[in-house]
ZAMARGU-4260 file (C-alpha; in steps of 0.2 Angstrom, whole numbers, plus 5000, padded with zeros to 4 digits):
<rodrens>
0) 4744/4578/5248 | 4732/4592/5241 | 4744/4592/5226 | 4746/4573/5221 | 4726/4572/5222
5) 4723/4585/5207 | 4739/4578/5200 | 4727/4569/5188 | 4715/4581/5183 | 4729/4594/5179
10) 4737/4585/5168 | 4720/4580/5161 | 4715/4599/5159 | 4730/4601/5151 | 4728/4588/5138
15) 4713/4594/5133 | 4719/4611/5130 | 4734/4605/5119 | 4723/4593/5108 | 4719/4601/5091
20) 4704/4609/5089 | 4699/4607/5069 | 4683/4613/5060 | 4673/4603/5047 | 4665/4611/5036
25) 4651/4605/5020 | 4637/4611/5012 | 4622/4602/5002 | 4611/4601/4988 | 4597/4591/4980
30) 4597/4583/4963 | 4596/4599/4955 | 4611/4607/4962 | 4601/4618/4973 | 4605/4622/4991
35) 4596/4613/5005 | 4593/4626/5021 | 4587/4619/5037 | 4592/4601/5035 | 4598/4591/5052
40) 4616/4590/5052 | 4623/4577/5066 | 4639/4571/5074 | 4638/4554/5079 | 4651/4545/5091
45) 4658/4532/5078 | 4660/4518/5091 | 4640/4522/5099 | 4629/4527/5083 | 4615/4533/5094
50) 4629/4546/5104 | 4627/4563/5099 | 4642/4573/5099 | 4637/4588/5090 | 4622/4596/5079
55) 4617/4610/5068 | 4605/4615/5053 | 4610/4619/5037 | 4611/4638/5031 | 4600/4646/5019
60) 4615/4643/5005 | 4615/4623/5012 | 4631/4626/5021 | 4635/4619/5038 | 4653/4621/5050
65) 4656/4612/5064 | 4671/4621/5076 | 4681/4615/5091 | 4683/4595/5084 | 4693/4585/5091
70) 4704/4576/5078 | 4696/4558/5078 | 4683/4548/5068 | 4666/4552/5066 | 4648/4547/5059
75) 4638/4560/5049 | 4618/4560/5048 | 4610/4571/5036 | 4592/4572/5036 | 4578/4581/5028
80) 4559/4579/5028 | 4554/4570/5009 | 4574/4565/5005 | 4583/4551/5011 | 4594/4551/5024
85) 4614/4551/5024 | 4625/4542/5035 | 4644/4543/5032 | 4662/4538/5041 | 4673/4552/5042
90) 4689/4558/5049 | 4694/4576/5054 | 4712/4578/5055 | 4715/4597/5055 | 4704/4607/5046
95) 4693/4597/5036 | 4683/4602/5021 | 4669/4589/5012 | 4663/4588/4996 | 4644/4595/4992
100) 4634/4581/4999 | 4617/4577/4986 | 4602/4571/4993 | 4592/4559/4986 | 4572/4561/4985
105) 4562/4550/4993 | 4549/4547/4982 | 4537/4538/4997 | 4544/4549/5010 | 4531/4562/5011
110) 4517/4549/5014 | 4524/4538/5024 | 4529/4554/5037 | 4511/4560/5034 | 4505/4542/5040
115) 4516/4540/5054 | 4511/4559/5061 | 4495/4556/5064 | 4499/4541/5075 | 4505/4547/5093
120) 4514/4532/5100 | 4507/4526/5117 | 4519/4514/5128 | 4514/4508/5144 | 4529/4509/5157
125) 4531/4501/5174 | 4525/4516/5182 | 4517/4527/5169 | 4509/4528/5154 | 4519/4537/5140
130) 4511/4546/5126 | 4523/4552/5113 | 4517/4567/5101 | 4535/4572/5096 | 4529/4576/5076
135) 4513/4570/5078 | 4498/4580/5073 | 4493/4584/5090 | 4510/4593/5091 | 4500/4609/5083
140) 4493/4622/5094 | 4496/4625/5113 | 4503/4614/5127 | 4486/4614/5136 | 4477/4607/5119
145) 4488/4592/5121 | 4485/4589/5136 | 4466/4588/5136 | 4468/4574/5123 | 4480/4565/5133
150) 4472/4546/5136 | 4462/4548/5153 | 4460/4567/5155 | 4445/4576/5157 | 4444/4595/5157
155) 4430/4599/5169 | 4427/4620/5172 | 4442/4624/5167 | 4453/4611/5176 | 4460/4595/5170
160) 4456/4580/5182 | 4460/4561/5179 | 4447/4551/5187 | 4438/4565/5195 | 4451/4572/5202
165) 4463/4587/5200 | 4482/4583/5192 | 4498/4589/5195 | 4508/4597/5178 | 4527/4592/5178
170) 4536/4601/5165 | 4554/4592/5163 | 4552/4584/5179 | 4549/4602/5189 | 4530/4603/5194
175) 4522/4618/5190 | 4511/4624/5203 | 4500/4640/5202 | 4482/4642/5203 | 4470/4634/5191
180) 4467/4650/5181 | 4486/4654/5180 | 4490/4637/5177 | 4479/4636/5160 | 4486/4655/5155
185) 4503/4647/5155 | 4501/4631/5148 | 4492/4642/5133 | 4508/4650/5132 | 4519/4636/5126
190) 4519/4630/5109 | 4516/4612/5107 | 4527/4608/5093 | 4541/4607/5105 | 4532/4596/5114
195) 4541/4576/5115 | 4530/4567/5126 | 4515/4568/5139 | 4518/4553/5154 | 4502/4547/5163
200) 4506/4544/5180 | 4492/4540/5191 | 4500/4530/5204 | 4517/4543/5206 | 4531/4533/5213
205) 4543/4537/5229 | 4553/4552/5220 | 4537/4562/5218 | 4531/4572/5233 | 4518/4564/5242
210) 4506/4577/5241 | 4492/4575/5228 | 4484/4564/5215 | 4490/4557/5197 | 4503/4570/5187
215) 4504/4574/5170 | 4524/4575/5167 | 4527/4584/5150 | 4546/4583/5142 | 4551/4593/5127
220) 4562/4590/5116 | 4581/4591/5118 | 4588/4605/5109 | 4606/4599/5099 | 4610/4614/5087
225) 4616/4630/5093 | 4608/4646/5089 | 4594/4658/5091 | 4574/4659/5085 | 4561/4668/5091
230) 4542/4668/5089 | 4529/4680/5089 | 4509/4676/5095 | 4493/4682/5098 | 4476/4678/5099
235) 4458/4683/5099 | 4441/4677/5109 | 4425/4680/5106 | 4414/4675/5118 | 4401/4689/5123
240) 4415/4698/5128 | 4432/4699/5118 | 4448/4693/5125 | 4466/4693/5117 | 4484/4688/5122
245) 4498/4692/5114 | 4516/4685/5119 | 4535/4683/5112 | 4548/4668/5115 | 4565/4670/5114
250) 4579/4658/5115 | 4598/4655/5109 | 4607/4641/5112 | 4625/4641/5114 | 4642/4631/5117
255) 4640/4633/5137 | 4624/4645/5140 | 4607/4642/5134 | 4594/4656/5137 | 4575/4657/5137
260) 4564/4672/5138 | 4545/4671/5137 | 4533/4686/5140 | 4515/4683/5137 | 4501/4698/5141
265) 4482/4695/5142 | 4468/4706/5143 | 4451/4698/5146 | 4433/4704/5150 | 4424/4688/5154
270) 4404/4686/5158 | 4396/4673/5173 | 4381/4670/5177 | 4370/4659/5189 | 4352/4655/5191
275) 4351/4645/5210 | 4335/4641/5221 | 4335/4636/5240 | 4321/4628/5247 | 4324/4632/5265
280) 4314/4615/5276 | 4303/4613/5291 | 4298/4599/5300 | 4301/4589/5283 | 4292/4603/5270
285) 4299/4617/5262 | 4291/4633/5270 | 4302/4646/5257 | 4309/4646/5241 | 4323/4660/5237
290) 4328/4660/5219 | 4344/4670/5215 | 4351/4676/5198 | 4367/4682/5201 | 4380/4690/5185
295) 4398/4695/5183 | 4408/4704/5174 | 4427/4703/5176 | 4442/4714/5168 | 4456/4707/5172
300) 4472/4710/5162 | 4487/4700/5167 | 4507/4698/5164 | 4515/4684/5163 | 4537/4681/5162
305) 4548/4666/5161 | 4567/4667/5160 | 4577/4651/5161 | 4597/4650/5160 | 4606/4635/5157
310) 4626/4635/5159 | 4637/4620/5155 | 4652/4620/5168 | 4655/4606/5158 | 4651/4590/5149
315) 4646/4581/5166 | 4638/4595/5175 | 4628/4614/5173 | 4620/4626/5184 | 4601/4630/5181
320) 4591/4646/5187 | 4575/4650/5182 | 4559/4662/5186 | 4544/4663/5186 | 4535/4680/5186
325) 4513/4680/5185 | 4508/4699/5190 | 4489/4702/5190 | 4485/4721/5194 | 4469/4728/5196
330) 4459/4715/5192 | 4441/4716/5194 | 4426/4709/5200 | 4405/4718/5197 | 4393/4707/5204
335) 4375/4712/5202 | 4362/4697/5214 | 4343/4698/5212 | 4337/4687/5225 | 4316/4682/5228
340) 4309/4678/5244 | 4295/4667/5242 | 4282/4658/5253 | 4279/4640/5251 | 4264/4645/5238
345) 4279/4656/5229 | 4271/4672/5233 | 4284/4685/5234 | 4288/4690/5251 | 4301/4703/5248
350) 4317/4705/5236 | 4335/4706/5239 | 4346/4716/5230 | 4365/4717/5231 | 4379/4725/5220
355) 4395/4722/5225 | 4414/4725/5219 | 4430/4717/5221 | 4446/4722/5218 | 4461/4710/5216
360) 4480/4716/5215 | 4491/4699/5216 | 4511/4695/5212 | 4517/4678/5215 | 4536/4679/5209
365) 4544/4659/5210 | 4566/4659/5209 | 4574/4643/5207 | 4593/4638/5204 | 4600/4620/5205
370) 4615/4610/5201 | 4616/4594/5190 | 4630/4583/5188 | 4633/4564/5177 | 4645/4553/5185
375) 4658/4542/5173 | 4650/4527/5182 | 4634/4533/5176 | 4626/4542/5193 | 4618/4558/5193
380) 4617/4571/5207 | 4603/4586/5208 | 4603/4598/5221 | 4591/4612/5219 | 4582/4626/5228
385) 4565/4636/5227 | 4559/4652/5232 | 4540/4658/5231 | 4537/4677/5234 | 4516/4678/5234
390) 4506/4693/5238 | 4488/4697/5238 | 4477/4713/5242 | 4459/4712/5239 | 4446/4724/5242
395) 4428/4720/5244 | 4413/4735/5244 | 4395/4727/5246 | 4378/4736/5245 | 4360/4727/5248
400) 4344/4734/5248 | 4328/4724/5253 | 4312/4727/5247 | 4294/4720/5248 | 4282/4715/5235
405) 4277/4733/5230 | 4295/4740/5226 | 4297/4748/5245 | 4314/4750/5251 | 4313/4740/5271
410) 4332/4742/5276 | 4350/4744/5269 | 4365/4733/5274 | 4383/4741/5267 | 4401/4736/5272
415) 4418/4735/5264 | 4432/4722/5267 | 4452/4724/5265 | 4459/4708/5264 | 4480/4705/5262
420) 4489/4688/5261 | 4509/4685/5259 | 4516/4668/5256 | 4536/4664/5257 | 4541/4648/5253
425) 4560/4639/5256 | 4563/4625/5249 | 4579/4613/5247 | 4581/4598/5239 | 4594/4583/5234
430) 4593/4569/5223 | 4605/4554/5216 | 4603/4541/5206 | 4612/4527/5200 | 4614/4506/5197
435) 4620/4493/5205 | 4622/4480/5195 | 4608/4480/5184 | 4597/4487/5198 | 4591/4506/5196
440) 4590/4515/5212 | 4587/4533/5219 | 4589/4543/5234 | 4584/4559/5240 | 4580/4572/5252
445) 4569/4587/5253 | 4565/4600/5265 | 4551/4614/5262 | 4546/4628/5274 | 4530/4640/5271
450) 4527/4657/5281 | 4509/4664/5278 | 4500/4678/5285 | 4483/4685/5280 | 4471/4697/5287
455) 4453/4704/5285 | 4446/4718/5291 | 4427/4725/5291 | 4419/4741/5293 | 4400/4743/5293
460) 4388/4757/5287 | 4370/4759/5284 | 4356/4756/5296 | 4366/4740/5305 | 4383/4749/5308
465) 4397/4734/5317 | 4387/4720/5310 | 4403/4712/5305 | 4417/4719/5315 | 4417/4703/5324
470) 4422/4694/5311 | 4438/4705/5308 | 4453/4693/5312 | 4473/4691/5308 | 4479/4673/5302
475) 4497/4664/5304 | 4502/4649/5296 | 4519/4639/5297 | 4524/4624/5289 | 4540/4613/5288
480) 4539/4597/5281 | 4556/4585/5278 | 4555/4571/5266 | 4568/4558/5263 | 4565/4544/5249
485) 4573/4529/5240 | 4567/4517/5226 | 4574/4504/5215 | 4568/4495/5200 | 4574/4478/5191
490) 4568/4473/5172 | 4570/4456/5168 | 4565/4445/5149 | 4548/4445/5155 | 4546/4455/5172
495) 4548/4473/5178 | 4549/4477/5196 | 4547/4496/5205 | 4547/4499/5223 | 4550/4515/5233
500) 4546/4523/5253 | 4545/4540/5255 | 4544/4546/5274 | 4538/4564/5275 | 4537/4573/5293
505) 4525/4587/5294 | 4525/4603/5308 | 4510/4616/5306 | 4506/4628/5316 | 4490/4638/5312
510) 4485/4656/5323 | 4470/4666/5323 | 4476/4684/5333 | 4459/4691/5335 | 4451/4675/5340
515) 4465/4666/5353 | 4466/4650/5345 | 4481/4639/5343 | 4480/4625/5329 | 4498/4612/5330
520) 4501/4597/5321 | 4514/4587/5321 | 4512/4570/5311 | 4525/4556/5303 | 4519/4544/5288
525) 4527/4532/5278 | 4521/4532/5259 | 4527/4514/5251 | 4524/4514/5231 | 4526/4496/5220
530) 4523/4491/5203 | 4524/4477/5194 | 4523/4473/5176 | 4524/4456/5166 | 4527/4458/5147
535) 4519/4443/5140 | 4521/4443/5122 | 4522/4457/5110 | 4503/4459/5110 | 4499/4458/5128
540) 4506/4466/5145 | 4500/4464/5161 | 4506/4478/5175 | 4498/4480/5193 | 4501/4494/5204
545) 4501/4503/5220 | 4504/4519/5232 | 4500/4528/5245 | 4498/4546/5247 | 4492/4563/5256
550) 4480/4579/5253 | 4485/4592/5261 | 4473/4607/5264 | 4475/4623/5253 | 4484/4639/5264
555) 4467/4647/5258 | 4456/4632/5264 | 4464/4634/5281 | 4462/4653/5284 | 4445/4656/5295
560) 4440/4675/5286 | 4422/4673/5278 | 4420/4681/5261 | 4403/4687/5255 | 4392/4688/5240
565) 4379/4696/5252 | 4375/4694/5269 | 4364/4677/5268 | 4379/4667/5259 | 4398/4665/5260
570) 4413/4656/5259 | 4423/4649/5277 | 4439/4642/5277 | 4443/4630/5294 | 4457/4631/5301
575) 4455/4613/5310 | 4456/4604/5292 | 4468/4590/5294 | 4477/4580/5281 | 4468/4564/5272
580) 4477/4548/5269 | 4473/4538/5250 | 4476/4521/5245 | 4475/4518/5226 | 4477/4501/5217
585) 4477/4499/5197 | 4477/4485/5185 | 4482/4486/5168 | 4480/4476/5152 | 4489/4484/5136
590) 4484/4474/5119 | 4495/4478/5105 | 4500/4494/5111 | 4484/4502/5106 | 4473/4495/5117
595) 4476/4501/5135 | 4463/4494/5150 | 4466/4500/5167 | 4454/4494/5180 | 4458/4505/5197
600) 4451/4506/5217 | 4455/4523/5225 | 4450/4525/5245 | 4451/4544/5248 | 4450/4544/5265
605) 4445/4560/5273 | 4448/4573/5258 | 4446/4591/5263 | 4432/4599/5253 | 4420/4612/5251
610) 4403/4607/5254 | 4387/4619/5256 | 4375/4620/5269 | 4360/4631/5269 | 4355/4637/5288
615) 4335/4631/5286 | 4332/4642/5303 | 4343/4658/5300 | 4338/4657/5280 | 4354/4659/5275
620) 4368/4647/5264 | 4386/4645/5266 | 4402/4634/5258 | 4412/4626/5271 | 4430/4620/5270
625) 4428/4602/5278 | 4433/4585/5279 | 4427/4572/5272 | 4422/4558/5284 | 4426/4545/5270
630) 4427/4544/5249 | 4433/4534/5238 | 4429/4526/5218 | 4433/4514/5206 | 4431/4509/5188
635) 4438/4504/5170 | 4448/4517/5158 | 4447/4513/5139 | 4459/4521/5127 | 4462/4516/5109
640) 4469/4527/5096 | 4469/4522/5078 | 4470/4527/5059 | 4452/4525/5050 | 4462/4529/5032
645) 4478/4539/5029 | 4469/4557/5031 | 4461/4552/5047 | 4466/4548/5064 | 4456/4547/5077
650) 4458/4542/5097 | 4444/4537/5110 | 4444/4538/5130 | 4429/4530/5140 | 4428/4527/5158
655) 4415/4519/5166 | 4415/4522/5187 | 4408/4523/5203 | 4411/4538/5216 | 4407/4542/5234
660) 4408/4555/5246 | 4402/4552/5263 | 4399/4569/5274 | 4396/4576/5290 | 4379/4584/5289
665) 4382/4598/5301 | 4365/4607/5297 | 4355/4590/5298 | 4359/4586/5318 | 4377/4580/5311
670) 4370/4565/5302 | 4382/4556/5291 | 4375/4555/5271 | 4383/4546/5258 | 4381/4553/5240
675) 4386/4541/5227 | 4386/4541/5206 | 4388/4528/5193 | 4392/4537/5177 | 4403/4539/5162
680) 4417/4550/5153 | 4421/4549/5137 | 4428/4557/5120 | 4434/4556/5102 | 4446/4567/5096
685) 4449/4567/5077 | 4462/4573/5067 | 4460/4575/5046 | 4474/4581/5035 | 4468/4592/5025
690) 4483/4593/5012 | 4495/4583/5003 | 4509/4591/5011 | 4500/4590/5029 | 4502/4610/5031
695) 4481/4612/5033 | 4475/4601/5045 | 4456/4600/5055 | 4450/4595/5072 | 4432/4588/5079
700) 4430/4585/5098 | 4418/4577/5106 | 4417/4573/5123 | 4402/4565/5137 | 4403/4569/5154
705) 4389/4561/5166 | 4383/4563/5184 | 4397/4563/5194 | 4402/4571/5212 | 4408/4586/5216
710) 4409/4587/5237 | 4391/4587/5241 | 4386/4593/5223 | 4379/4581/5211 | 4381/4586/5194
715) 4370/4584/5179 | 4376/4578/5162 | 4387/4590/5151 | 4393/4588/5134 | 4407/4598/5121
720) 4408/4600/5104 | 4423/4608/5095 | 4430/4611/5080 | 4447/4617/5075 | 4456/4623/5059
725) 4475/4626/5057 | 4484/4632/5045 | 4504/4632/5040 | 4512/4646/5030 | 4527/4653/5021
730) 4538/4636/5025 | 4530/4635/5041 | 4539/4652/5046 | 4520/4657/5051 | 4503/4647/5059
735) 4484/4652/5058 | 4471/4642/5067 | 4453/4645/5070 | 4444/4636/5084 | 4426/4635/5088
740) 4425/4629/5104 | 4408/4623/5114 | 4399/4624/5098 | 4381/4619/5105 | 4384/4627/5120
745) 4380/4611/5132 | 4397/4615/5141 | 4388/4621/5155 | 4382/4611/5169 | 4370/4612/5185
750) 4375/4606/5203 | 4363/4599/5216 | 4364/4599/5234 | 4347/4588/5240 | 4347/4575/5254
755) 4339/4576/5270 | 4334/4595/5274 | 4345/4602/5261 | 4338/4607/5245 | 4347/4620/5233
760) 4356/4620/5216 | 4363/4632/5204 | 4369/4630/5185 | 4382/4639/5182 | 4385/4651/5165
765) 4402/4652/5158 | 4409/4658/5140 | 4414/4641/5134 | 4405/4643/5119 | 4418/4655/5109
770) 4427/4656/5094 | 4446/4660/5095 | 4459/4668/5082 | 4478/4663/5083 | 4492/4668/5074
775) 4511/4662/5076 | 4524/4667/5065 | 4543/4661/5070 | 4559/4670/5065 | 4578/4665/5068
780) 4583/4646/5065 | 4565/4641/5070 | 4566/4624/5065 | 4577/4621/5082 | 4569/4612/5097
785) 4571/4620/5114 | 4571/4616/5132 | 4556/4625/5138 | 4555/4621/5156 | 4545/4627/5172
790) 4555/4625/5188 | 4541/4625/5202 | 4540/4617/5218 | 4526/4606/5225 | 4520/4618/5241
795) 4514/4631/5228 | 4502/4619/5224 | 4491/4627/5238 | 4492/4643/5235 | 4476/4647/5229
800) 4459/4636/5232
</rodrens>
């Protein structure tokens, strides 16, 4: 029996390795007889001209050779930027040989191409938005530039948010999940020329984990010659500190394996600084006024290393395995606080003064290896697994000294903190897809579990020695969650159609040793997703859209340890957070493909946040990991991008919107207070070609951020001014660009706490106003498109707060 079942593919393995294998080779030239190098040689399937069989580039003497043929009819596209393109019939029987192929010069080429670059194509999909910069001029520069000018996305200290709120980042349909930090140092590592498009996905649909807001899903573009290239980078800041990062890529490409190899290294010395006041109440009137100016200065150097492997088993399935390695050691933290005590009349009571340091040593090592295989009826079948090694030690020495009006020294507190967190993560997922009829469908299952354990420990010394030993504590956290999923979608002449239900199960267990206390939860929701999209006319489409979805609390939200900037304010996590439910409608209008309207309704629920309190009776201020009692916004997005002459593209965002957070007020007798903004975002992002030949290019930014929420923070208006120069050279074998980032300094924002008997506010000093230094320079067959991808899972999300 086992025999007569492989009957058929035994004697299919053994046609295959009896039919001929034949090479073709050619070579070509332009008008003047001189050879072309690096032109795009392609193998079409002569029955499907849009199949691609095989692929290569043109040597430097305009040669080219295709091996392993099978003797059978072919189409041959030849193409080259500024000459027309070539499209033949041939036949290989045996080894063939072609005569020198001439190409033709387009004499209207390079300024159509030059036109058409600066125009990124915007499509609006059933579920998504689609922004394709494949050889645009936003393809320049770094993946994390690109996605800053992505339709809807706002950059907001250092995050990227759509509609006030934090993304996700897919890179080739594997999320990327590392702190917010980490996640800018990496995305800064990846060229964006290999960059095919950007999807804007605010509603996610069934496939995506439940967990989180709206995800920007970046796809590269698909590599079709075989080879190897290489790049070389580095850069340099100057803020009031310098800053530089230097990396290498790496990647070959052949018949079966593929291979990437990134290694990017950064050293930074970075400045902060603060200016806060609290007005501490009584019966209604402030009775004292602290004022704090606090500054930091962090070193910090930090190694980053991607390895992917790609092998083809063969032409339906391969094997993928990939890491990621980010390894910060030694990094540090001086912080210097002046704080002053006043009466209500602002006379000086007495000063405080702290110093303290912190050091960090952190690893987080991510392993991931998944099989893909393309049935002949036109499924697909992934089946993938993920495993995240994290560790964190931290050390924390702190030193404050109070004085009164006259420069006496009243009393000393001094302790130190050692503080270790380790994070495993296991996860397992499967997914198929495929048609019935003309239905698209998908199915798929997933099961993740998370191990953490932390611990804090205090020890006291000066004049108030076991102050804090209290508050030394171990804490265990377990989670499984299992998902399963299924969607289908249906397009019509007129109508598309999406729906999807994912059910996710969730088991947490949360222990504090020192403390007794036992936190389970065990919870079941359904999360259904629709969409539905009518194509009126070539001008106009209609879609409307909804999901529901889940925020989960951070592992470092969750832990109880208090962390210190002196002894009257800290950090808390809680371990009694609880997840939030959200329920977010859109409608969108799309007018000519340029015009994109998208009015939405997003109802939060109970978000985990972190508010700040201040104590008015024990004079002292503390941010607290909390749920919300309710939060939710709404409002219209405007994009238009557009072309105001041949050498000048530019592309608009505004969003008009309504936000509100309502709280529990746990230092105003537990009163609930609703804080609520109307405001606007906006930005114009212009692109000039600075050259015939579009090798020097120039870049202004402006972008408006008003009021908008932050927890219980309000914050003021901000605004950013940047511009950019970049510059192609030796046949772009080399790229310099100059950036001038925050050019008025207005960045830089303040937050306010002030309802009820609350008062306080802080604005907040980074170095956003900088100017930065790159240089690229390519080797190998760098004209060739890779695969760059990041294989991530979603639990590491909440790794870091």
């Amino acid at each position: 029996m086992i025999i007569k079942k492989f009957t058929p593919y035994i004697f299919l393995l053994l046609s295959c390795l009896m039919n001929a294998q034949s090479e073709l080779k050619g070579s070509i030239t332009d008008k003047n007889n001189d050879p072309v190098a690096f032109a795009n040689v392609i193998l079409l399937n002569s029955q499907d001209s849009t199949s691609v069989y095989k692929g290569t580039i043109s040597e430097v003497d305009g040669s080219f050779e295709f091996e392993k043929l099978e003797d059978s009819s072919y189409l041959l596209k030849i193409t080259y930027v500024g000459y027309e393109d070539i499209l033949q019939k041939i036949t290989v029987e045996g080894d063939t040989r072609l005569n020198s192929l001439k190409l033709i010069e387009d004499s209207g080429a390079l300024d159509e191409i030059t036109i058409n670059a600066r125009k990124p194509k915007i499509s609006r999909e059933v579920d998504r938005l689609v922004f394709d910069v494949e050889n645009s001029n936003l393809s320049s520069g770094n993946t994390w530039e690109i996605l800053r000018k992505a339709p809807g996305v706002i950059e907001s200290q250092g995050q990227l948010m759509v509609r006030n709120s934090s993304v996700q980042i897919y890179l080739n349909d594997r999320k990327i999940y590392l702190s917010a930090a980490d996640l800018k140092n990496l995305l800064e590592s990846y060229s964006a020329e290999n960059i095919k498009s950007i999807e804007i996905i605010t509603n996610p649909p069934a496939k995506y984990d439940a967990e989180g807001g709206a995800i920007l899903s970046i796809h590269t573009s698909k590599a079709i010659a075989a080879g190897y290239k290489g790049s070389i980078e580095g850069s340099y800041t100057q803020a009031i500190y310098p800053k530089f990062q230097m990396g290498t890529s790496h990647y070959f490409q052949g018949e079966k394996l593929n291979v990437f190899a990134n290694y990017s290294y950064s050293e930074r010395k970075e400045f902060k600084s603060d200016d806060s006041y609290i007005n501490f109440i009584r019966n209604g009137e402030p009775f004292s006024r602290w004022e704090t100016d606090f500054e930091r200065i962090t070193n910090s150097e930090a190694h980053n290393v991607n390895t992917i492997l790609d092998y083809n088993l063969n032409d339906h399935s391969a094997l993928n395995f990939s890491m990621n390695a980010n390894v910060s050691p030694n990094r540090k933290f001086d912080n210097d606080v002046t704080t002053r005590m006043m009466n209500s009349q602002r006379q000086l009571d007495s000063t405080l003064i702290t110093k303290s340091g912190v050091n960090y040593d952190e690893s987080n090592v991510a392993l991931n290896l998944s099989y893909n295989n393309s049935f002949e009826n036109g499924g697909e079948l992934s089946i993938a697994t993920h495993y995240t090694i994290f560790d964190r030690d931290r050390t924390q020495g702190v030193n404050s000294r109070y004085f009164n009006p006259s420069g006496e020294l009243l009393n000393s507190i001094d302790f130190l903190t050692q503080a270790a967190q380790d994070i495993n993560i296991l996860t397992g997922q499967i997914d198929y897809s495929g048609t019935i009829g003309n239905t698209t469908f998908s199915l798929g299952a997933k099961y993740s579990e998370i191990d953490s354990e932390s611990g804090i420990n205090y020890s006291n010394e000066g004049d108030l020695e076991d102050l804090y030993d209290n508050l030394s504590d171990n804490f265990v956290y377990d989670e499984n969650i299992y998902a399963l999923y299924t969607s289908f979608s249906h397009d019509w002449e007129k109508w598309s159609a999406k729906a999807g239900l994912r059910g996710e199960y969730t088991n947490r267990t949360g222990e504090s040793l020192s403390l007794e206390e036992i936190n389970d939860r065990k919870y079941f929701e359904l999360f259904p997703t629709a969409y539905l999209q009518y194509n009126a006319s070539a001008n106009h489409s209609f879609a409307l859209d909804y999901s529901r979805r889940i925020s989960r609390p951070r592992y470092e939200s969750l832990n109880p340890f208090r962390y210190f900037l002196n002894e009257t304010n800290y950090n808390a996590g809680n371990p009694n957070l609880v997840a939030s439910i959200s329920n977010n409608f859109n409608l969108n209008y799309t007018l000519k493909n340029t015009w994109f309207f998208d009015f939405y309704y997003r109802d939060h629920g109970k978000s985990p946040e972190t508010l700040v309190f201040q104590d008015n009776e024990n004079l002292s201020i503390r941010y607290l990991s909390q749920n919300l009692l309710g939060s939710k916004g709404y409002g219209i997005d405007i994009f238009h991008g557009f072309s105001f002459t041949n050498w000048w593209y530019s592309q608009a965002f505004t969003s008009l919107f309504h936000q509100e957070n309502t709280i529990l007020a746990v230092e105003s007798n537990n009163a609930e207070v609703t804080r609520e903004v109307e405001g606007i975002q906006a930005y114009v992002y212009n692109i000039f070609t600075l050259s015939q030949d579009g090798s020097f290019e120039g870049t202004l930014f402006v972008q408006y951020v008003s009021d908008f929420l932050s927890g219980s923070y309000k914050l003021d208006p901000m605004t950013t001014v940047s511009v950019g120069l970049r510059k192609e050279l030796w046949n772009k074998r080399a790229e310099l660009s100059v950036n001038f980032n925050d050019i008025f300094n207005t960045t830089n924002t303040r937050l306010t706490s002030d309802y009820l008997n609350q008062s306080n506010s802080y604005a907040s000093f980074e170095e956003n106003r900088n100017v930065q230094i790159g240089f690229k320079y390519n080797f190998g067959n760098f004209r060739l498109d890779d695969n760059e991808r990041s294989i991530e899972e979603v639990e590491r999300e909440r790794l870091n707060p």
